[in-house]
C-alpha positions as CSV (number, residue, x, y, z in Angstrom):
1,X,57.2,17.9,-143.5
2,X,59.3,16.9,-140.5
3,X,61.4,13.6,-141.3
4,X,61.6,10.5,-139.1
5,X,58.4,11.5,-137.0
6,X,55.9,8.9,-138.9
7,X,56.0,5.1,-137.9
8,X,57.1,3.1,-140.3
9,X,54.4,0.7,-142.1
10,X,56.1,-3.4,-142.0
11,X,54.1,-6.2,-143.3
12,X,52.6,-8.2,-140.7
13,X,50.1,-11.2,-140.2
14,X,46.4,-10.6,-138.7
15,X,45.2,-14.3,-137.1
16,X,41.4,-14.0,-136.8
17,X,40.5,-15.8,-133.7
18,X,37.1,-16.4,-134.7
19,X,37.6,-17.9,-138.1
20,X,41.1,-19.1,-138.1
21,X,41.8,-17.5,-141.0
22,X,45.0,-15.8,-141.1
23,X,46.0,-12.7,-143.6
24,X,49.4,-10.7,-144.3
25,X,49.0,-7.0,-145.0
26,X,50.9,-3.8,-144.3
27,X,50.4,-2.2,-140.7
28,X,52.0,-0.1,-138.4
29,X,51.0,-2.6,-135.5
30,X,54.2,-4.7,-133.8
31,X,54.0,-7.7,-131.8
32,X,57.0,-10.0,-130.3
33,X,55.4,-13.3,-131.9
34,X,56.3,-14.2,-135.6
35,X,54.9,-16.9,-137.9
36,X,56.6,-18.4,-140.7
37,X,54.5,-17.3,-143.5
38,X,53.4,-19.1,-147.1
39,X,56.5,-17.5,-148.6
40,X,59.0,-18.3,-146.1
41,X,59.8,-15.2,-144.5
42,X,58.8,-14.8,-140.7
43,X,56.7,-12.0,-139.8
44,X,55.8,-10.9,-136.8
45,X,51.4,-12.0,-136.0
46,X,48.6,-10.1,-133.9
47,X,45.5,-12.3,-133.0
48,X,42.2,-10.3,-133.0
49,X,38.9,-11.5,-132.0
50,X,36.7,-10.4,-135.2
51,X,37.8,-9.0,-138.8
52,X,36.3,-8.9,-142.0
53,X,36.7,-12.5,-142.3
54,X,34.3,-13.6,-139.5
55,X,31.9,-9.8,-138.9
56,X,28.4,-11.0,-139.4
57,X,28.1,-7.6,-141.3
58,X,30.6,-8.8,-144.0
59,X,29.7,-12.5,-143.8
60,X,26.1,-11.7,-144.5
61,X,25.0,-13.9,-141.4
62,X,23.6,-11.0,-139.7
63,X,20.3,-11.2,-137.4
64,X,17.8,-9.3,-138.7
65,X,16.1,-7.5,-135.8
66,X,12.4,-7.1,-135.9
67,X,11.9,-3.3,-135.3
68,X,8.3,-3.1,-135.2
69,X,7.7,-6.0,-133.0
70,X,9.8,-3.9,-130.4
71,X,7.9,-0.9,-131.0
72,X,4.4,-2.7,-130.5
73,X,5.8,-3.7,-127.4
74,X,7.2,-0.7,-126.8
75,X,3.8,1.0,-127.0
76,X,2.1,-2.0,-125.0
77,X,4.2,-1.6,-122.3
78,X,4.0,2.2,-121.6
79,X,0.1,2.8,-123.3
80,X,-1.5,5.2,-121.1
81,X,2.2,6.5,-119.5
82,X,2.0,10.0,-118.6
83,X,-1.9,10.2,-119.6
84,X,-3.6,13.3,-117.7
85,X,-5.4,12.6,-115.1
């Protein structure tokens, strides 16, 4: 394996726009702004929109869709579409 051609993994803090919260991890992400973290050491921060933290998946506040109310309109809409004549 070639030496020196991997980036190098730094700890850095994601700041969930969404849900304010704010967590350190390892990444090979940079960024130019730095916050003062919990255990005094400045890292460097990336805001992103959506993460685990506020993803209706993982929050379990997801909308259930109503899949066979679509289809039933679905099928009103288009009944008799491409009959033969």
């Amino acid at each position: 394996m070639q030496a020196d051609i991997h980036p190098k993994y730094a700890p850095i803090v994601f700041h969930d726009l969404a849900s304010g919260e704010k967590f350190l991890t390892k990444s090979t992400a940079t960024s130019k702004k730095t916050i003062e973290w919990e255990d005094g050491e400045t890292y460097p921060i990336i805001d992103v929109e959506i993460s685990a933290a506020s993803h209706p998946f993982y929050t379990g506040k997801q909308r259930i869709m109503d899949s066979a109310g679509r289809v039933e309109r679905f099928n009103a809409r288009f009944k008799g579409f491409g009959a033969k004549k």
